[in-house]
DRENBATI-327482 format. One record per residue (C-alpha): residue number from 1; residue in one letter; x, y, z. Coordinates in pm, whole numbers, plus 50000, padded with zeros to 5 digits. Example, Ala and Ser with C-alpha at 12.3 -4.5 7.8 and 13.67 -1.06 7.14 Angstrom:
REM residues 2
+-----+-----+-------+-------+-------+
|   n | res |     u |     v |     w |
+-----+-----+-------+-------+-------+
|   1 |   A | 51230 | 49550 | 50780 |
|   2 |   S | 51367 | 49894 | 50714 |
+-----+-----+-------+-------+-------+
//
This chain:
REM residues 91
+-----+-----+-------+-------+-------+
|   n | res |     u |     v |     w |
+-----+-----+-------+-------+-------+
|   1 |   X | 17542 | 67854 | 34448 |
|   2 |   X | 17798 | 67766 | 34181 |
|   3 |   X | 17818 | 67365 | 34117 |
|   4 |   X | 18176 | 67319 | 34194 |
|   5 |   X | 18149 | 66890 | 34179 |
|   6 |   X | 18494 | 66802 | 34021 |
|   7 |   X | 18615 | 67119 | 34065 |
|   8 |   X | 18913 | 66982 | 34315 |
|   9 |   X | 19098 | 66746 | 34159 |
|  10 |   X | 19183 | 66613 | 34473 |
|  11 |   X | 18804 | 66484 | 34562 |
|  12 |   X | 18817 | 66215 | 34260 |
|  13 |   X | 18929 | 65978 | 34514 |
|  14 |   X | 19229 | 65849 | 34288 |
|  15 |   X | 19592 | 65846 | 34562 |
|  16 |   X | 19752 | 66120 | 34562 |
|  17 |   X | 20105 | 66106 | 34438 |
|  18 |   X | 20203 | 66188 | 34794 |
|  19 |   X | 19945 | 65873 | 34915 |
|  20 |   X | 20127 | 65624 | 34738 |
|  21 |   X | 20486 | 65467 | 34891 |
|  22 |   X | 20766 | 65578 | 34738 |
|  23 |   X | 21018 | 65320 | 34720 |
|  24 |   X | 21314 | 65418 | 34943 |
|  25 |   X | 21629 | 65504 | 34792 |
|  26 |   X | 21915 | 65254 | 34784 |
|  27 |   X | 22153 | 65351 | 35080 |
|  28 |   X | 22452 | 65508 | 35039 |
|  29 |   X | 22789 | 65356 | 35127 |
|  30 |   X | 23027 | 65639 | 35285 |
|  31 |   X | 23355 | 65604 | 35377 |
|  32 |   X | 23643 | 65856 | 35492 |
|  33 |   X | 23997 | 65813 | 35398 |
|  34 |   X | 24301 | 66010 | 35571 |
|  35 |   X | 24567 | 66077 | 35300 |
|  36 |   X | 24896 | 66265 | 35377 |
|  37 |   X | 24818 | 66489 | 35149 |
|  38 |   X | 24576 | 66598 | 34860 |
|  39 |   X | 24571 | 66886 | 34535 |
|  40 |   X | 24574 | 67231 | 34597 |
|  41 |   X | 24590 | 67167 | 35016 |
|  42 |   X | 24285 | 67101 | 35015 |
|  43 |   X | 24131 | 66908 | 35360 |
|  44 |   X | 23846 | 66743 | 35177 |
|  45 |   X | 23787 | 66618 | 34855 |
|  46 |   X | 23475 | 66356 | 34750 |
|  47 |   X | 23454 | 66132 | 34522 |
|  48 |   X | 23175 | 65970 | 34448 |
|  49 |   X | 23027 | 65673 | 34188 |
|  50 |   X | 22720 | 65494 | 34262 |
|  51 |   X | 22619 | 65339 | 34541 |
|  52 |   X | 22946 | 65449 | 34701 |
|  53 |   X | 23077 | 65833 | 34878 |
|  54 |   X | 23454 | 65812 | 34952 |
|  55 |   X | 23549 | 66164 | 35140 |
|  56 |   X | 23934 | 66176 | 35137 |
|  57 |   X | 24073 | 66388 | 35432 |
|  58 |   X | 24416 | 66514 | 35431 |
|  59 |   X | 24635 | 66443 | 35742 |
|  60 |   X | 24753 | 66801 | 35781 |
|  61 |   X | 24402 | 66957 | 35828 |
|  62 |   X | 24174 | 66664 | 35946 |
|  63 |   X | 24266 | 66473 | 36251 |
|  64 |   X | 24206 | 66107 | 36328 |
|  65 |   X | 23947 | 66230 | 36575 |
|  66 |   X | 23771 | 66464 | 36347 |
|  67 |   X | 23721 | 66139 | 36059 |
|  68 |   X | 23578 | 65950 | 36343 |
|  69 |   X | 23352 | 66245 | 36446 |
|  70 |   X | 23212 | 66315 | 36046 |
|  71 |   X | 23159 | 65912 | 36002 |
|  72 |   X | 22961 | 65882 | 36263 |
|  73 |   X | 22770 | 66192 | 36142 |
|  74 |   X | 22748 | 66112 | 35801 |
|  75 |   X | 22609 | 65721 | 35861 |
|  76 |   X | 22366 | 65908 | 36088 |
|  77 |   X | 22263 | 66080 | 35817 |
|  78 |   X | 22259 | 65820 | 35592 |
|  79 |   X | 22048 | 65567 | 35842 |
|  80 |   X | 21818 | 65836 | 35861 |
|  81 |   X | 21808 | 65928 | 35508 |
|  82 |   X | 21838 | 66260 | 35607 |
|  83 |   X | 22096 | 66209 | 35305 |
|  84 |   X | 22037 | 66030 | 35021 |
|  85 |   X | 22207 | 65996 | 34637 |
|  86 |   X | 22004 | 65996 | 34312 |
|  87 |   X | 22263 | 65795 | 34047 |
|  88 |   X | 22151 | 65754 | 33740 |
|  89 |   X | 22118 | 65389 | 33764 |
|  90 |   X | 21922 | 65367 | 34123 |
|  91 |   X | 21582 | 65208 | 34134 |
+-----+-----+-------+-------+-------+
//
């Protein structure tokens, strides 16, 4: 029988990277703006800058209804962490 002690790297008992906590992500702050218009007719455009996701809609393609409906998805999301931003400054 081969001697296969410290063969696993995994049997040293030191954590696993995927043992220790991770600290959680900063959440993001997402907000939706209707404009009456953006470049190129476009319905959506993001912009984004740390800590902060601003999704501009454009009144001719997005309804008040339809904003309501993608906010409440996206702070789902973002309660859950099911989204989550990696800026260059987050802890």
């Amino acid at each position: 029988m081969a001697d296969t002690e410290g063969a696993n790297p995994q049997s040293d008992g030191e954590p696993r990277s995927s043992d220790t906590p991770q600290e959680a992500p900063p959440p993001v702050e997402v907000d939706i703006e209707l404009w009456d218009s953006l470049p190129g007719d476009r319905a959506f455009a993001v912009v984004e800058q740390e800590g902060r996701v601003v999704w501009l809609a454009s009144k001719g393609h997005v309804s008040a209804q339809a904003r309501d409906e993608l906010a409440d998805v996206l702070a789902k999301f973002t309660r859950e962490q099911s989204w989550t931003q990696n800026w260059p400054d987050s802890k």
